[in-house]
N, C-alpha and C positions, 0 to 999 in steps of 0.2 A: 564523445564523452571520455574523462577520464577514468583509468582504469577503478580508482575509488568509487568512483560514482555507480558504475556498471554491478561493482560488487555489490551493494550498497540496493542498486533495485532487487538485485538475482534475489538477496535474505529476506528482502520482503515482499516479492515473487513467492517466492515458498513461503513464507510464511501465513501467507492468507492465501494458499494451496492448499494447505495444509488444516482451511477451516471451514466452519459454515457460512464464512464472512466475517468480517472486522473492520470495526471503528478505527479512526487516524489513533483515537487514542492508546486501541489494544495494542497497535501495530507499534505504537512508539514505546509500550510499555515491556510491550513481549522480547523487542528486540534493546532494547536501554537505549533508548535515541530521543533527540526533542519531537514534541511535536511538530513544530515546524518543518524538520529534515522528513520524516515520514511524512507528514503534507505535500512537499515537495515530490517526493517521488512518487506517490500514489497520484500526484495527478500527471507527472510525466507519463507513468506506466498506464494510465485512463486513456490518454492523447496514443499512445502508441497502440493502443486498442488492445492491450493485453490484461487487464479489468475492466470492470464496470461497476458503475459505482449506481448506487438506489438510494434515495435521500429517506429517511423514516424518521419523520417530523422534523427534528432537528439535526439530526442523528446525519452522517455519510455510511454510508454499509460499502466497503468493498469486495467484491470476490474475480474472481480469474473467470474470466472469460471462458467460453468452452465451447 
């Protein structure tokens, strides 16, 4: 991965470290990004088993893995 990219997980690594969990949408709000780019990395960082994601209803809830 480029080094963009990498930065790009890490803010929102922390970022939802940093909570009791969040939505794609908090994630893209919190940090000023599309939802689509925050989609994308939250399910990279899923796959790489460093969150986990809980569905509530309709909702995706992510948090950091522990």
């Amino acid at each position: 991965m480029q080094p963009r990219e990498e930065k790009a997980k890490q803010l929102i690594l922390k970022a939802v470290e940093n909570s009791r969990g969040m939505t794609i949408t908090e994630v893209a709000k919190k940090l000023n990004i599309h939802y689509t780019t925050a989609s994308k990395y939250l399910a990279v960082l899923e796959a790489e088993k460093k969150v986990v994601r809980r569905d509530i209803g309709m909702a995706k809830l992510f948090e950091v893995r522990r």
